[in-house]
C-alpha positions in Angstrom: -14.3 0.4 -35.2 -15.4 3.4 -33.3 -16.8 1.6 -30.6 -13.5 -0.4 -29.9 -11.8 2.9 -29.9 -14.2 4.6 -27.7 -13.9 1.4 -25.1 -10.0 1.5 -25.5 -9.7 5.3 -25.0 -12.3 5.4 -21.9 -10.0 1.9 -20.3 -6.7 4.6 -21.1 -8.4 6.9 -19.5 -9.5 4.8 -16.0 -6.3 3.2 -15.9 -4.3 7.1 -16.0 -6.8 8.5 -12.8 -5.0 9.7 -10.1 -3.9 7.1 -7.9 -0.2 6.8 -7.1 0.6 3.8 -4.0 3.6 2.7 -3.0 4.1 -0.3 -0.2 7.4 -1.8 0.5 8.9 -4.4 3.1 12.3 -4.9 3.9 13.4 -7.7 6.5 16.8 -6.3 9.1 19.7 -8.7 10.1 18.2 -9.9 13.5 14.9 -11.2 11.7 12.8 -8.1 12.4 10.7 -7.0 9.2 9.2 -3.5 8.6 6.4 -3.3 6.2 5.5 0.5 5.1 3.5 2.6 2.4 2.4 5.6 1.0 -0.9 6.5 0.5 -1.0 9.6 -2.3 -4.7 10.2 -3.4 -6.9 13.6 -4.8 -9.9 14.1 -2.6 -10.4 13.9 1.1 -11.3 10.5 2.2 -11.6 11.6 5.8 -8.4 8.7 6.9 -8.8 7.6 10.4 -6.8 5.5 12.3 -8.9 2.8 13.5 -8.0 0.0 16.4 -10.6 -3.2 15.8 -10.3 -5.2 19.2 -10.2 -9.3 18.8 -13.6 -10.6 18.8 -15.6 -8.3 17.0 -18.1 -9.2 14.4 -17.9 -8.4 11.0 -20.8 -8.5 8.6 -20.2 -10.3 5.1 -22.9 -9.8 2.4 -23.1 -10.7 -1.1 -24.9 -8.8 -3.7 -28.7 -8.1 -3.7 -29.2 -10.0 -6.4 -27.9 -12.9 -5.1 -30.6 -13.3 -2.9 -28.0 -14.7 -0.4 -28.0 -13.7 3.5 -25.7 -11.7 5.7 -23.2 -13.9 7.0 -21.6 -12.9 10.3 -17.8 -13.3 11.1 -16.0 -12.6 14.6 -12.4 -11.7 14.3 -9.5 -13.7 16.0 -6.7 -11.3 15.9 -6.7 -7.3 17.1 -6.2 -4.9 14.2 -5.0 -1.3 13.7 -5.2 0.1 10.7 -6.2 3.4 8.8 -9.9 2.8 7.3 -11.4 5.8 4.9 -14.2 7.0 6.5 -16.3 8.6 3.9 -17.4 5.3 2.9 -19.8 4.4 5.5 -19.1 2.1 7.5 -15.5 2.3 6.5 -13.1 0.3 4.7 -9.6 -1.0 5.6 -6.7 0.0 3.2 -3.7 -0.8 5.5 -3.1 -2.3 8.8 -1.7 -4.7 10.6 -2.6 -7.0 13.5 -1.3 -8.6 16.7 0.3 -11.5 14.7 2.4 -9.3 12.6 0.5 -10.0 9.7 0.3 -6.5 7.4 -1.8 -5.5 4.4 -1.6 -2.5 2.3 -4.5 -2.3 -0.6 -2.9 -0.1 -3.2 -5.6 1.0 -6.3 -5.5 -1.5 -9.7 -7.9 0.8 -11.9 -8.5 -1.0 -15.3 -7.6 -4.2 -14.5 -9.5 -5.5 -11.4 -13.0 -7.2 -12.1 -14.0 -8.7 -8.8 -15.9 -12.5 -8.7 -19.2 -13.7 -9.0 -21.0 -14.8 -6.4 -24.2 -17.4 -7.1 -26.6 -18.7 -4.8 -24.5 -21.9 -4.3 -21.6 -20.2 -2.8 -21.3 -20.3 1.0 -18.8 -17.9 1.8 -18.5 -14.8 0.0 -18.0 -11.0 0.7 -17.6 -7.3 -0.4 -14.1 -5.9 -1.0 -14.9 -3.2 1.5 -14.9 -6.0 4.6 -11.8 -7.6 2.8 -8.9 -6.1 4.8 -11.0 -6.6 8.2 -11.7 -10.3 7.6 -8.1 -11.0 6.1 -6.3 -9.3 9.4 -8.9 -9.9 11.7 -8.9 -13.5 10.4 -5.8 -15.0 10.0 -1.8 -14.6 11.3 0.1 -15.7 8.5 0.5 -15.3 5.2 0.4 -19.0 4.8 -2.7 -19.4 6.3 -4.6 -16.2 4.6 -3.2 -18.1 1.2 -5.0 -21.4 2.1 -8.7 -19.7 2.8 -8.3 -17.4 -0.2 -9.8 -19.7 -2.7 -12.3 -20.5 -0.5 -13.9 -16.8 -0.5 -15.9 -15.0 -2.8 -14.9 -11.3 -3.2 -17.2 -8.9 -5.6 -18.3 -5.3 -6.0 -21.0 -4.0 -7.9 -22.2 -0.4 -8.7 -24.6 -0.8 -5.2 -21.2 -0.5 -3.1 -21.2 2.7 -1.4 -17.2 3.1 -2.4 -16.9 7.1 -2.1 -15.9 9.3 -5.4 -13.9 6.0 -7.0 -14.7 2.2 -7.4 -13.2 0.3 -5.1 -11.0 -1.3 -7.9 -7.7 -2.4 -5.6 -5.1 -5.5 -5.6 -3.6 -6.3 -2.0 0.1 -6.9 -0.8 0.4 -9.2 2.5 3.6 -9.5 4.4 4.2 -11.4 7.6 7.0 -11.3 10.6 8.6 -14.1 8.6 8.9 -11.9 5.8 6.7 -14.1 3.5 4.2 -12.2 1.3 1.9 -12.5 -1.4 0.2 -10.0 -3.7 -3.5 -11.0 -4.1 -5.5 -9.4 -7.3 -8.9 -9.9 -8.5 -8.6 -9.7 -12.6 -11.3 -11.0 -14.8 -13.4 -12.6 -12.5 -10.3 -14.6 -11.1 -8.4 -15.0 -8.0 -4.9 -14.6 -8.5 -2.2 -15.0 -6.0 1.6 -14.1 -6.8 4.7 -14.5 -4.5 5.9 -11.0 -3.9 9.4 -11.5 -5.1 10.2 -7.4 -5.5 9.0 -6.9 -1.9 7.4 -4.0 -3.4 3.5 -3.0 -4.9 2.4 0.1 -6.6 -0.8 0.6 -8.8 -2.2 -0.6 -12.3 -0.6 -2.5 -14.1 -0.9 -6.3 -12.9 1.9 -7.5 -10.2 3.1 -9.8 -13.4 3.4 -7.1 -15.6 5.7 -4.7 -13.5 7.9 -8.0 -12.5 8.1 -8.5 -16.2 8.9 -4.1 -17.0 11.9 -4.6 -14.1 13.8 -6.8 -16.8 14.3 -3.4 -18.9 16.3 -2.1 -16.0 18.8 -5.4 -15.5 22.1 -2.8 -16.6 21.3 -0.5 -13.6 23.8 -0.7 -10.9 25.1 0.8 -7.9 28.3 1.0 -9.2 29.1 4.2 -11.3 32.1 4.0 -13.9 34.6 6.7 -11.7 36.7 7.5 -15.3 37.1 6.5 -18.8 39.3 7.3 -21.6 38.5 9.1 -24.7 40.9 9.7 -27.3 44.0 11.1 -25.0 41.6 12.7 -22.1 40.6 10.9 -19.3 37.3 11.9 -18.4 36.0 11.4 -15.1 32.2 11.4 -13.1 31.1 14.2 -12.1 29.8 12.6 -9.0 28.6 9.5 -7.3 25.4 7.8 -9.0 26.1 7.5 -12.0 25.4 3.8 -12.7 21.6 4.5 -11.8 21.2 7.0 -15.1 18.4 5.5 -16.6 16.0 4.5 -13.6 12.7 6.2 -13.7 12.2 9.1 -11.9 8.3 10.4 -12.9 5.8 9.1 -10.4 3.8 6.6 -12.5 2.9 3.2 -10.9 6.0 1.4 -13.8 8.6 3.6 -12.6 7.8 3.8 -9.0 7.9 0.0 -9.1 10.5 0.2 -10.7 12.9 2.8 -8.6 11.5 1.0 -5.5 12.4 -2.4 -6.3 15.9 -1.0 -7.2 16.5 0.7 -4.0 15.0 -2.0 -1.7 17.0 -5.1 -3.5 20.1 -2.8 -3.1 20.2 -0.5 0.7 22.7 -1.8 2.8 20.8 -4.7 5.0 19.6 -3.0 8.6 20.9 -4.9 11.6 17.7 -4.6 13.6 13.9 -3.1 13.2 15.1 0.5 14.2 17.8 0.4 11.4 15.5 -0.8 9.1 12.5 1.0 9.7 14.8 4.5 8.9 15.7 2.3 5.5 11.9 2.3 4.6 11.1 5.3 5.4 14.2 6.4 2.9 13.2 4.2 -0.1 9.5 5.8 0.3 10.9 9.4 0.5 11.8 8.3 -3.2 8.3 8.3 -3.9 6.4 11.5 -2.1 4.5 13.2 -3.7 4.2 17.1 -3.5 1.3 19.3 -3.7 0.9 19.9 -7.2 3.7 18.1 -9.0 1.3 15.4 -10.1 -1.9 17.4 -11.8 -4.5 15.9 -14.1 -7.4 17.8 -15.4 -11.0 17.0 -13.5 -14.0 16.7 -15.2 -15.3 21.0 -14.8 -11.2 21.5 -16.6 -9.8 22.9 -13.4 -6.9 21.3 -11.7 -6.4 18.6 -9.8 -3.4 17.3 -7.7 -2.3 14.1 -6.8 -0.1 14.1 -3.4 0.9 12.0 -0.3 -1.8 12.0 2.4 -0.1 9.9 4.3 2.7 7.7 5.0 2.8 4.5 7.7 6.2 1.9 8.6 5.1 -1.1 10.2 7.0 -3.0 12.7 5.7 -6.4 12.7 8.1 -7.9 14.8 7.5 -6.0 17.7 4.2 -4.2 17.1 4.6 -0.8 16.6 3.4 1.9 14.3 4.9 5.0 12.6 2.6 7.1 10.6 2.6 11.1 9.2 0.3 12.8 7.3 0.9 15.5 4.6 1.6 18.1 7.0 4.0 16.2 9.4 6.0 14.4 7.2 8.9 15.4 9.3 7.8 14.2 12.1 6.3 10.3 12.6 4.2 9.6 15.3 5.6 6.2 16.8 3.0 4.1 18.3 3.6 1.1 21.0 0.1 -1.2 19.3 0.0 -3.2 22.1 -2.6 -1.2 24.5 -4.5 -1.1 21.5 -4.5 -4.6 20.8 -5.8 -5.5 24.3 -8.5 -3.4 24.9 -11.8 -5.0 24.3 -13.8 -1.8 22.7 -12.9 -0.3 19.3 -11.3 3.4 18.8 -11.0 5.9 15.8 -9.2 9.1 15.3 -9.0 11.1 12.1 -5.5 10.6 10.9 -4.9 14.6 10.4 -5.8 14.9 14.1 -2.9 12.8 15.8 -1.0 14.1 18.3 2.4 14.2 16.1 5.2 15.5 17.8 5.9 19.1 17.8 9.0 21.1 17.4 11.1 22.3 20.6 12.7 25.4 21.0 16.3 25.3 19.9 17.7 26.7 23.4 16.2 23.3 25.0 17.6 21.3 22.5 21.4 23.1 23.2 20.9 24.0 26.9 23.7 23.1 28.8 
């Protein structure tokens, strides 16, 4: 008995770390779809914004024991992404690529357990090459959907994953607006339609679909007056029929409040309209220095917060992103430069040039 309690409390435990994603996609009026995310994490993971040209090779392993050999893949499609760059070599958590196919990996703690790879499998890989070969790979959702089942994705304690396990389910959207959430839970594949549009953390994709039934009586629509007894007592403002949705910033109620907002913004017209409605839902998710503290392992503090934030035009390739520091002010960037040049580039994302404030007379001057 105490050992099922120890294993339950020490899964409680791995499932509560600090990890705190948000992606969401939203599609305008003309067609055009925006894909963004947030990316709030503890520790320094040195983010870079990376550009991988088309054509470059990536190398697929499978674990030592295996005995299997390196297998080597060359991309088809241009990629830009940011890749955390204290695991070396990298490792893609969000990006998209000259197709307009997107990915966002958002962390599953206590639920992901990757596949097993024999010495009869012929494809296979770690989950740190995962985002490469899935954008580097493939256009479509539809397509990335077929050649799923036919890789082999697995991580072991040999991984050189930084200060956490690379324990992570993956959202995919396209310029279609199809997506698919892709999870790796008990040693199986699964693959769910994104119906919400929106992925956060642990628990399973099916599980938060399932929690959003408790929030059916939410509604945009606030009761302006009712009466009681001989008074008729009215709102004290506008909102009132969302009393009740979640506002803490655990994974449930970030799903949650997410998948409210983005099943409910007026549509956008085009990609600029939509891209500003994005970038509002995920304002509904930020996460300030020190508003989201857990205790480390020496008892000091520790703070959960958003490092950094992307919006994805896939429609017309282009790239908004701020870090903690610039959250006012998005660097837009036009991909396709980046997707035509034949040699690979890297920038730390805190070292962007983001835009910097003007002086107020040259904003007024006649």
């Amino acid at each position: 008995m105490k050992r099922v309690l120890a294993t339950a409390l020490a899964l409680m435990a791995t499932i509560n770390m600090s990890v705190a994603c948000t992606a969401v996609d939203l599609a305008a009026a003309d067609g055009s779809v925006i894909a963004g995310r947030t990316m709030e994490w503890a520790l320094d993971m040195k983010w870079t914004l990376v550009s991988q040209p088309r054509g470059t090779t990536l190398t697929l392993t499978a674990p030592k024991a295996s005995g299997l050999p390196p297998v080597s893949f060359t991309t088809k499609y241009a990629v830009v992404g940011v890749s955390a760059a204290i695991i070396p070599g990298g490792a893609l958590l969000d990006g998209q690529n000259s197709e307009g196919l997107s990915m966002s990996g958002n962390f599953l703690p206590g639920f992901t357990q990757y596949q097993t790879v024999t010495k009869d499998d012929k494809a296979y890989q770690s989950v740190l090459t995962f985002g490469s070969w899935a954008l580097g790979g493939f256009a479509s959702v539809a397509e990335l959907r077929t050649a799923l089942p036919g890789m082999r994705v697995w991580a072991d304690d040999t991984l050189p994953t930084g200060p956490t396990p690379a324990t992570l389910h993956f959202v995919f959207v396209d310029r279609s607006g199809a997506g698919i959430v892709v999870e790796y839970v008990g040693g199986e594949l699964k693959i769910h339609d994104n119906a919400a549009h929106v992925l956060t953390n642990a628990p399973t994709y099916d599980w938060h679909l399932n929690n959003v039934r408790n929030y059916l009586s939410l509604s945009t629509v606030a009761v302006t007056s009712q009466r009681v007894g001989t008074t008729n007592v009215t709102e004290l403002g506008q909102g009132g029929g969302l009393i009740g949705l979640p506002g803490d910033y655990t994974p449930p109620s970030r799903f949650v409040r997410a998948t409210m907002l983005r099943h409910n913004v007026t549509q956008p017209k085009d990609a600029a309209e939509a891209a500003q409605a994005v970038g509002h839902i995920l304002n509904n998710v930020d996460i300030p220095l020190g508003i989201a503290e857990f205790k480390q392992p020496d008892g000091t503090l520790g703070s959960d917060y958003t490092q950094w934030v992307v919006v994805k035009d896939l429609t017309n390739n282009r790239l908004m992103i701020a870090d903690y520091a610039h959250r006012l002010n998005y660097l837009t960037i036009d991909l396709a430069p980046l997707f035509a040049q034949d040699k690979p580039s890297a920038k730390l994302v805190d070292d962007l040039p983001y835009p910097q404030p003007v002086a107020g007379a040259e904003v007024l001057a006649p």
